[in-house]
C-alpha positions in Angstrom: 32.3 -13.2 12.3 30.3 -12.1 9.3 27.3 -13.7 9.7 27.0 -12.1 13.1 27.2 -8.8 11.9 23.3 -7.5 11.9 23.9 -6.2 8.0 20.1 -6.4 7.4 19.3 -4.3 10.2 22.2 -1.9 9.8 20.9 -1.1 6.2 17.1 -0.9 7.5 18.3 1.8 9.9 20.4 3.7 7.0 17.7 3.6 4.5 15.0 4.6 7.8 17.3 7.8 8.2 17.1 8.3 4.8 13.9 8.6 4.0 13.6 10.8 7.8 16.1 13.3 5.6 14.0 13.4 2.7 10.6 14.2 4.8 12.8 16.6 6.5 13.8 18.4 3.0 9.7 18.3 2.4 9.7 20.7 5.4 12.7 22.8 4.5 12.1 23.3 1.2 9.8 25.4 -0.9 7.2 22.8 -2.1 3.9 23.0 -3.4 1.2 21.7 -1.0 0.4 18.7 -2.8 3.9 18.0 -3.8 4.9 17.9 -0.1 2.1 15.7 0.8 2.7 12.9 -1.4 6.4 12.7 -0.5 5.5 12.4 3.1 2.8 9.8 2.8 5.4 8.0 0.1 8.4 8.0 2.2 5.8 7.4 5.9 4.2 4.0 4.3 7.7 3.0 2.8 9.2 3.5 6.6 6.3 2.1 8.1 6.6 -1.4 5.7 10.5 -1.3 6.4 10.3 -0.8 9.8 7.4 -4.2 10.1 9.8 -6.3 7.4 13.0 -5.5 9.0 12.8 -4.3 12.4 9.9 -6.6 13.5 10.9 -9.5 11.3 7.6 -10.0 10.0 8.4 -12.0 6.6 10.7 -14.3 9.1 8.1 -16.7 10.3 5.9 -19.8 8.9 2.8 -17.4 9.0 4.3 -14.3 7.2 1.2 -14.5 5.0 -1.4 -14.1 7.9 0.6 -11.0 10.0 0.3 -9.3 6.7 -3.4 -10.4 6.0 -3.8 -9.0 10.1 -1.9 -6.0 9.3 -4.5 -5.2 6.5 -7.4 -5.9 8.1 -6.0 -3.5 11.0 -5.2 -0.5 8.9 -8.9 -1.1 7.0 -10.3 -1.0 10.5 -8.5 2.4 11.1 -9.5 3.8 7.8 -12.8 3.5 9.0 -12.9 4.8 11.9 -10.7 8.0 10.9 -13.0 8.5 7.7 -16.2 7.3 9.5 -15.3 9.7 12.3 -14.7 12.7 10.2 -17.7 12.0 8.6 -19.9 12.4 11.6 -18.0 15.1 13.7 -16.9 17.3 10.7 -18.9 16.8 8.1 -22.2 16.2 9.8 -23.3 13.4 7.7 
């Protein structure tokens, strides 16, 4: 019976509400701008890489090494854009 208890996913989804609590605290507390900013992207990344590892069972399969590789080359893509974006429309460069 152990081993079909989802234990794995069970502690993704305590340590997930976890770090929702402590972004939470970030809003109800009396923090400094920058302060509050870094615990937010901390704890959003962390979630974010928990929630691909566990969740979507990304390190599970023979080609773990190319989702990640595809997951980098997507967020570099979206850095760009954002940052090319803001560029052009805010910044008028």
């Amino acid at each position: 019976m152990k081993e079909l208890f989802p234990a794995k996913q069970v502690m993704g989804f305590v340590f997930s509400l976890v770090l929702t609590v402590v972004a939470l605290l970030v809003y109800f507390t009396d923090m400094s701008f920058t302060v509050g900013m870094t615990v937010l992207l901390v704890t959003a990344f962390v979630q974010a890489f928990l929630q691909l590892v566990v969740f979507m069972h990304a390190g599970e399969s023979k080609d773990g090494r190319s989702i990640y590789t595809t997951i980098f080359y997507g967020a570099i893509i979206a850095i760009v854009t954002v940052f090319g974006s803001l560029l052009i429309l805010i910044w008028d460069m």
